[in-house]
C-alpha positions in Angstrom: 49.2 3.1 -11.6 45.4 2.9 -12.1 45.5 -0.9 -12.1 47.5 -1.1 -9.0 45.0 1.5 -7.1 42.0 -0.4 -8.5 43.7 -3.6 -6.7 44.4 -1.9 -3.8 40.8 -0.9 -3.2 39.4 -3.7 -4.1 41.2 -5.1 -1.2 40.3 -2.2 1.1 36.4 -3.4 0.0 36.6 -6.2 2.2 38.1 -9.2 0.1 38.8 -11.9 1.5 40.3 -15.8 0.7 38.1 -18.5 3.2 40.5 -21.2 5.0 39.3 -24.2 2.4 40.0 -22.5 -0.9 42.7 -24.5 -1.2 44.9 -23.4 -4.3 42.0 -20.2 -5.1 43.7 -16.9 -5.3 42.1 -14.2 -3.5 42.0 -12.2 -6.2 41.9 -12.8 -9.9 45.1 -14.2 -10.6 47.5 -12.2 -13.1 47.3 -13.9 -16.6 50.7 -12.9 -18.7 49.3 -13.9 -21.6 46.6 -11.5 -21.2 49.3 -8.8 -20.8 50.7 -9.7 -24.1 47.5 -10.1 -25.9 46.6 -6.1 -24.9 49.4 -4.9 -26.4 49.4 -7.6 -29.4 46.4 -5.6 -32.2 48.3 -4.4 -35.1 47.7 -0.9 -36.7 48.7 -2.2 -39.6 46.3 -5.3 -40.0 43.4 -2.7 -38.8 44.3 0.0 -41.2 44.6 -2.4 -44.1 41.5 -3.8 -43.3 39.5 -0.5 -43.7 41.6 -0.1 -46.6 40.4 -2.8 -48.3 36.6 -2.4 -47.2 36.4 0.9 -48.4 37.9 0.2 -51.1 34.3 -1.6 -52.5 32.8 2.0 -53.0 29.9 1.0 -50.8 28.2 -2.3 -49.3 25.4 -1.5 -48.6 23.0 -3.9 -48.2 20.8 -3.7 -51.5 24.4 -3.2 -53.3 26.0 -5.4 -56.7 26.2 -9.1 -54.9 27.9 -10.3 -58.3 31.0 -7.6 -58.9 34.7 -8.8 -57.6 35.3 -4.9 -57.3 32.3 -2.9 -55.9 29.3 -3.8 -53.4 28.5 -6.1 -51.0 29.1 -9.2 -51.9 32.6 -8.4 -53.3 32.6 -7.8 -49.5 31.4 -10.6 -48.6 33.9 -12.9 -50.7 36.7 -10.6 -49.6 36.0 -11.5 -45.8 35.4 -15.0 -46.2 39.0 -15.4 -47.9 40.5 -13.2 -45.1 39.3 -15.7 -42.6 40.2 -18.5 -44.7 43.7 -17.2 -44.8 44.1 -16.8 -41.4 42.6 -20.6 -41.0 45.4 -21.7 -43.4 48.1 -20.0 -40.9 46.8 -21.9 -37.6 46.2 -25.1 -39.2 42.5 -25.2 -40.6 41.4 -23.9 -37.1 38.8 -22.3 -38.5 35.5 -23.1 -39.9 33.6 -20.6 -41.7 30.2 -20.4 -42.8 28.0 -18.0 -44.8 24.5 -18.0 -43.1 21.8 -16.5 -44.4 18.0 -15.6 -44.7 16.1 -13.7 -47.4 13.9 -10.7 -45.9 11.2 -8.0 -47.0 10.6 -5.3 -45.0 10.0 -1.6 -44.3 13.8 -1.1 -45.7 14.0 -4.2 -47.9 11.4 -3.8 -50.6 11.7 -6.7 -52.7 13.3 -10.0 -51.6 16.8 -9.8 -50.3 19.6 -12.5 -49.1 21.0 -11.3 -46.3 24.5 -13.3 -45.6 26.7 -13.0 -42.7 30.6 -14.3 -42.9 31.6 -16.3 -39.9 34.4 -18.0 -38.8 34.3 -20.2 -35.5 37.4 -21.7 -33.8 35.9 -25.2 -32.0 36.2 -25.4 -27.9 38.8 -27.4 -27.0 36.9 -29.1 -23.7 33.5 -26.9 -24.0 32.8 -26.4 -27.4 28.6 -25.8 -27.5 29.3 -22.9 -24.7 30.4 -19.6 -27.3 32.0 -16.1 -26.8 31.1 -14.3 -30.3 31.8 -11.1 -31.6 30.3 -9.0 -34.3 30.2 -5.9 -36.1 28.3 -5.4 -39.3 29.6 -5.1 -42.8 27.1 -3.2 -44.3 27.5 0.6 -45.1 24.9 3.5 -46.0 24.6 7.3 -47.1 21.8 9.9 -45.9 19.5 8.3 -47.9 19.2 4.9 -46.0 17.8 3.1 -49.7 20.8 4.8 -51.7 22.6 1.5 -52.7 24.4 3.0 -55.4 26.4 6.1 -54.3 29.7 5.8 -52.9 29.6 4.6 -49.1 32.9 4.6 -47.6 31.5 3.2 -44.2 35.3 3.4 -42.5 34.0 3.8 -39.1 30.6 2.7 -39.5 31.0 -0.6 -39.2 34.9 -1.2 -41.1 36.1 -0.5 -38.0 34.3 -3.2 -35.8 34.8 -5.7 -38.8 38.6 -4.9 -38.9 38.5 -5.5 -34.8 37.4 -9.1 -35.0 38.7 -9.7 -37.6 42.1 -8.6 -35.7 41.1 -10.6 -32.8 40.6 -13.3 -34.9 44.0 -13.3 -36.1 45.3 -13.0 -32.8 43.3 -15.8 -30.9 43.2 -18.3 -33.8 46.4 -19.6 -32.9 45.9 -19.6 -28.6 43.8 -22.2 -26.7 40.2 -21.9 -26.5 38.2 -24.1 -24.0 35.1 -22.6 -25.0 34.0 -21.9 -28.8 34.9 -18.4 -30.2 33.0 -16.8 -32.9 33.9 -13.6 -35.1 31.0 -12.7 -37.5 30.8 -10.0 -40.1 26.9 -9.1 -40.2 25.4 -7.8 -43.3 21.9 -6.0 -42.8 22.0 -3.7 -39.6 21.5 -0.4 -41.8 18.5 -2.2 -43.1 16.8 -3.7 -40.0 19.4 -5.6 -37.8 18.6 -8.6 -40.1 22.5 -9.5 -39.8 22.1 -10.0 -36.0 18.8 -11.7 -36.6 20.6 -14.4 -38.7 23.3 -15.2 -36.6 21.0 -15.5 -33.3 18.3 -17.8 -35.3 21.4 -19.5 -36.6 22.4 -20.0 -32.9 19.3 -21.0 -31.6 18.8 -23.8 -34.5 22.3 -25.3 -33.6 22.1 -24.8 -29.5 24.7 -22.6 -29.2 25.1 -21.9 -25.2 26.2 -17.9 -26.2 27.6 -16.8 -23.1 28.4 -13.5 -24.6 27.7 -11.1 -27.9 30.4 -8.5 -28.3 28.7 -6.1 -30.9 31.2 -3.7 -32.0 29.6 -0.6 -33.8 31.5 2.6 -34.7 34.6 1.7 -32.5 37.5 3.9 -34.5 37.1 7.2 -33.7 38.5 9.5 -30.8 37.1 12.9 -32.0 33.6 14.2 -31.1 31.7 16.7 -33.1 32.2 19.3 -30.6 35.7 18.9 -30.6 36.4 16.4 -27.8 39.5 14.5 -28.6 39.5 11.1 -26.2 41.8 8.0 -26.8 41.5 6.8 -23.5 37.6 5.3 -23.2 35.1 3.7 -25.0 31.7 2.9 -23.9 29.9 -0.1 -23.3 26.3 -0.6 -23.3 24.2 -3.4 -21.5 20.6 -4.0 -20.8 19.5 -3.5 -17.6 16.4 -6.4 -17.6 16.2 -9.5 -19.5 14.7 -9.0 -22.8 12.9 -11.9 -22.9 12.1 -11.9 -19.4 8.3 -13.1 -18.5 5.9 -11.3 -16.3 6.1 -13.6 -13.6 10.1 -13.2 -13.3 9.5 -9.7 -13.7 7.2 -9.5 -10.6 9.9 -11.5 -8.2 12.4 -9.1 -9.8 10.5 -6.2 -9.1 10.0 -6.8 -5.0 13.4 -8.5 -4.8 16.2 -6.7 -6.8 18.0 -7.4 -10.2 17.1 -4.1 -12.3 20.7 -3.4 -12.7 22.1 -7.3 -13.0 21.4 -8.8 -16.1 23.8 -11.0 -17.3 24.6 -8.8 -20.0 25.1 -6.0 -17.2 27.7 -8.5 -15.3 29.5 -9.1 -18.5 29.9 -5.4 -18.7 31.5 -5.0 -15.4 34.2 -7.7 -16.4 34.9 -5.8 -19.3 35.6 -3.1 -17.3 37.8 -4.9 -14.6 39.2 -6.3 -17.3 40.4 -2.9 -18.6 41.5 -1.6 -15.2 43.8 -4.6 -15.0 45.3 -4.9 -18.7 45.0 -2.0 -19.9 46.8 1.1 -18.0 46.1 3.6 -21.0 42.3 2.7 -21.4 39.1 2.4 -19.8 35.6 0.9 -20.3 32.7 3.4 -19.0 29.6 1.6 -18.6 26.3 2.8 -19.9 23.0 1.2 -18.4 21.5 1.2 -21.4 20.9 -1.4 -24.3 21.8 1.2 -27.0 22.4 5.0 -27.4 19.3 6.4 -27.3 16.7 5.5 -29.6 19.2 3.7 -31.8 20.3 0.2 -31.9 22.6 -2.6 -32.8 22.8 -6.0 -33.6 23.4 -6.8 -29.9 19.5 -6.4 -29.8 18.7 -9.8 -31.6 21.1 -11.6 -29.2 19.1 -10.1 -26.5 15.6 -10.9 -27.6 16.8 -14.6 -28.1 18.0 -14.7 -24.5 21.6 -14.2 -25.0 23.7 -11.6 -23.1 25.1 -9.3 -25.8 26.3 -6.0 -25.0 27.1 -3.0 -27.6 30.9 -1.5 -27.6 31.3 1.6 -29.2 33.8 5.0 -29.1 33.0 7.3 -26.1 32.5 10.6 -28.7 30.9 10.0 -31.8 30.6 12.4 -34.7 27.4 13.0 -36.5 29.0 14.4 -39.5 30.8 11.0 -40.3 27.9 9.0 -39.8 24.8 8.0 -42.5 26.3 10.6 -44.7 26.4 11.6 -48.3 30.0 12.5 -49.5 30.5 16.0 -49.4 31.9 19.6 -48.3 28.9 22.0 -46.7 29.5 25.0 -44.7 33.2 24.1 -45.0 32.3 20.9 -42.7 33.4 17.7 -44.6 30.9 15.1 -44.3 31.1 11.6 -45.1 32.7 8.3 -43.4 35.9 8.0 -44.7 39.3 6.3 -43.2 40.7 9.9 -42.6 38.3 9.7 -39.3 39.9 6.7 -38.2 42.2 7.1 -35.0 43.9 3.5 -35.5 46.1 3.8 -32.1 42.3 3.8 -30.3 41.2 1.3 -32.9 44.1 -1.4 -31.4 42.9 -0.5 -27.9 39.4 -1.4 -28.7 40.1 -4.5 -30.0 42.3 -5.2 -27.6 39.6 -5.0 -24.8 37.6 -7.2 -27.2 40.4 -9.9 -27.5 41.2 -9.8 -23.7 37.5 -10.6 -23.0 37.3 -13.3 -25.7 40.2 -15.0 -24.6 39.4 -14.9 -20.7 35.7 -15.7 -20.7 36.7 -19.0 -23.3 39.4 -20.6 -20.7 37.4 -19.4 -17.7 34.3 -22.4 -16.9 30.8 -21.8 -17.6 29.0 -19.0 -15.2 27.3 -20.6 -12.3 23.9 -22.4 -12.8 21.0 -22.1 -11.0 22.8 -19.4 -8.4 19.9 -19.0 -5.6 19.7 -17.1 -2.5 18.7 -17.4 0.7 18.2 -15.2 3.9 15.5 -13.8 5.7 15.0 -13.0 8.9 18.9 -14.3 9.6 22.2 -12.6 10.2 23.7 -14.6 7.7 23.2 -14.8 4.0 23.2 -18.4 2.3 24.0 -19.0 -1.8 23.5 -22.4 -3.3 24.5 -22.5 -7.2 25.2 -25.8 -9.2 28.7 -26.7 -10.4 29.7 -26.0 -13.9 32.6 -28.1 -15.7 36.2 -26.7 -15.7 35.6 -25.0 -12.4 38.2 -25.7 -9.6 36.2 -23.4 -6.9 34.2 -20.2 -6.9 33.8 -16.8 -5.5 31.1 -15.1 -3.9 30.9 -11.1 -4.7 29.0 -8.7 -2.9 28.4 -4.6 -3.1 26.0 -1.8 -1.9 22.5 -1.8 -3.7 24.3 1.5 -5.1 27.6 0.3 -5.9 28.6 0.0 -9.7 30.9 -2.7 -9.7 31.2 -5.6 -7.3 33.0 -4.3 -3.7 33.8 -7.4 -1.7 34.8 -11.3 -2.4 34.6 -14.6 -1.1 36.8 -17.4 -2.8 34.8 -20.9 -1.3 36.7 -23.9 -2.9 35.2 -26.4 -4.9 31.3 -26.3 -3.1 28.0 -25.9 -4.2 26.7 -24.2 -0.8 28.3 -20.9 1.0 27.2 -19.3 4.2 28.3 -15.6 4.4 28.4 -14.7 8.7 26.8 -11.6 9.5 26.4 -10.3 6.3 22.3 -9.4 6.2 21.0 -10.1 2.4 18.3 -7.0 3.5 21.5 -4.4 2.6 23.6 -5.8 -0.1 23.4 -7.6 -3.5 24.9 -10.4 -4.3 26.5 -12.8 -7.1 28.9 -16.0 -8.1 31.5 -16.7 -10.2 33.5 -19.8 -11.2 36.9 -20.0 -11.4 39.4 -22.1 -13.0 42.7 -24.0 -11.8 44.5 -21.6 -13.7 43.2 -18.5 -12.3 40.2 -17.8 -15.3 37.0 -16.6 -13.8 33.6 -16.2 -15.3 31.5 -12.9 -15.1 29.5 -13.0 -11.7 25.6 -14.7 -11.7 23.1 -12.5 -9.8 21.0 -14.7 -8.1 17.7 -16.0 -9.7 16.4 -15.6 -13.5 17.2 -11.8 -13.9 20.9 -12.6 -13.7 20.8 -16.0 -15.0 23.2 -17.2 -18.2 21.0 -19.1 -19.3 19.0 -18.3 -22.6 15.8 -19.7 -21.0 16.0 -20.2 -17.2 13.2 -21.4 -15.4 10.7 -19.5 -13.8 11.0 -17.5 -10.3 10.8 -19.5 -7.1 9.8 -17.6 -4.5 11.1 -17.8 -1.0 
């Protein structure tokens, strides 16, 4: 019922289809193998996952690399030949890789590889554009330089590794036009060194990341206080470019953009996303980069330019997080799979593997979207054509307004004119869309919402 209202009003808001978008739906069009991919995660493949990872005793960062039982790297090897497996099942789709760098630092006291397990299916038509997700393999007790006590780390971060690793499984064998990437960081309890890896790696080999799914405590539907809640799961995004420069920050300032990063826009297709695939579930947003005064390995992704956002379960419980195993005050503390709710485990990933699979067969976001306007009636875009696009959309919304209210499907152009709507009251954004219905999160105009890791500086009009 929810995605039919949620239709319904997005049509009340004002969308419309223009008389030369020829073959363009008016609204996204319904994907059935979307449908099927929501309701495709396995409880079983998730819980035997977390099985297995705790299983290790801990892996924590400064943990045995050399043991086949217990640590880290037995971790490491154990991931490496689950993604190999799953290669072997679709043909050799996969390629994986072990980056890694050796750091010192503030929680790294002497020397320390820090590897990351990867596994990328290719493009098919776009294969240096990439849609990656992540969680970290790493695990810790109260005492973040413990590396030796048992550290079950079942929610914090098995259960993100067990959800790409699922979605892995699931989208190894379905097409891809862009490349897809599921990484198991090692590092974040440490310093976010995991994330640092995989964005340098990025960087060095021109990876076009068009989005960073960091998945981070993701199996839980119990609060502390007691709130039980199946049903939602929060997503974080940045609200200003991390690596934005002072001049773009002075255009943004006077003309908008605080609220439209592009990590911010791939939020909100997360969340339509939900609305139309997934009756039982629902993304909230959260305009921040991270719970407060904690972090992820989105953060790297951001700081490189990338848009990245953070998913993780809407109630979290303290007493299951960075804890040593125990029973005080008859509370039991500790991370261990009895706190996993795998039913809202499969819903999570499904959100994930819906957005991965979506955002590879849809084109490339606009380029270069611009804006133009004032003293006018009418408001006037201009973008640059991206490959794979049959036509785009024009979105619009109160300065207010969370999500995106009203639409404009243009056809296959580069220039759009919107009559008598004045760009003094609204903001405003494109999207590309794909013969098959496919669309790409919506570009706010300029360099605060651009995709690209480095766009060019502000012009001003």
């Amino acid at each position: 019922m929810r995605r039919i209202l949620s239709v319904w009003c997005w049509l009340a808001a004002g969308a419309t289809v223009s008389a030369h978008a020829a073959g363009l739906p008016a609204v996204p069009r319904e994907q059935p193998a979307l449908r099927a991919l929501a309701v495709a995660p396995s409880e079983t493949e998730l819980r035997a996952t977390i099985t297995q990872l705790v299983g290790f005793g801990t892996r924590h960062t400064l943990s045995d690399t050399r043991s086949g039982t217990r640590g880290i790297g037995a971790a490491r090897r154990w991931v490496k030949a689950r993604f190999e497996a799953i290669s072997r099942d679709c043909g050799g789709c996969l390629e994986v890789i072990t980056p890694s760098q050796t750091f010192t630092g503030k929680r790294i006291p002497h020397p320390t590889q820090v590897m990351d397990v990867v596994a990328i299916k290719r493009g098919s038509s776009d294969p240096q554009r990439v849609i990656a997700i992540t969680g970290h393999l790493d695990s810790r007790v109260s005492d973040v330089m413990n590396a030796s006590s048992d550290a079950p780390g079942a929610n914090d971060d098995a259960s993100g590794v067990a959800a790409l690793i699922e979605a892995a499984r699931l989208l190894s064998k379905q097409d891809n036009r862009a490349t897809l990437v599921f990484a198991a960081l090692s590092g974040e309890e440490q310093g976010l060194y995991g994330g640092k890896v995989l964005a340098d790696y990025a960087v060095a080999h021109g990876w076009q990341v068009e989005a960073e799914l960091n998945n981070d405590i993701v199996g839980n539907s119990r609060g502390q206080n007691g709130v039980i809640d199946n049903t939602v799961v929060r997503v974080f995004s940045e609200g200003t470019r991390s690596n934005e420069t002072l001049q773009q920050a002075d255009y943004r300032r006077y003309h908008g953009g605080e609220v439209d990063s592009p990590s911010r826009n791939l939020a909100r297709t997360m969340a339509q996303l939900a609305d139309r695939y997934l009756p039982d579930f629902r993304v909230r947003m959260v305009y921040r980069t991270d719970r407060y005064g904690r972090g992820g390995d989105q953060v790297p992704f951001l700081e490189a330019g990338y848009p990245a956002v953070r998913v993780t379960e809407a109630h979290e419980d303290y007493t299951h997080q960075h804890q040593d195993l125990r029973t005080q005050d008859g509370i039991r503390y500790g991370d261990t799979i009895a706190g996993i709710d795998f039913r809202y485990l499969a819903r999570v990933t499904a959100l994930n593997a819906i957005t991965m699979a979506t955002l590879s067969r849809a084109p490339a976001p606009p380029a270069a979207v611009d804006i133009h306007g004032a003293l006018a009636t009418d408001t006037t875009l201009d973008w640059h054509k991206v490959p794979g696009a049959a036509g785009y959309r024009v979105h619009w919304r109160d300065t207010t307004a969370p999500q995106w209210q009203h639409a404009q499907a243009t056809g296959d152009v580069d220039h759009y004119v919107l009559k008598d709507v004045v760009i003094d009251d609204w903001y405003f954004g494109v999207s590309s869309v794909s013969a098959d219905g496919y669309e790409s999160p919506v570009v706010f105009p300029g360099d605060a919402g651009s995709f690209e890791r480095s766009p060019p500086a502000a012009t001003k009009h």
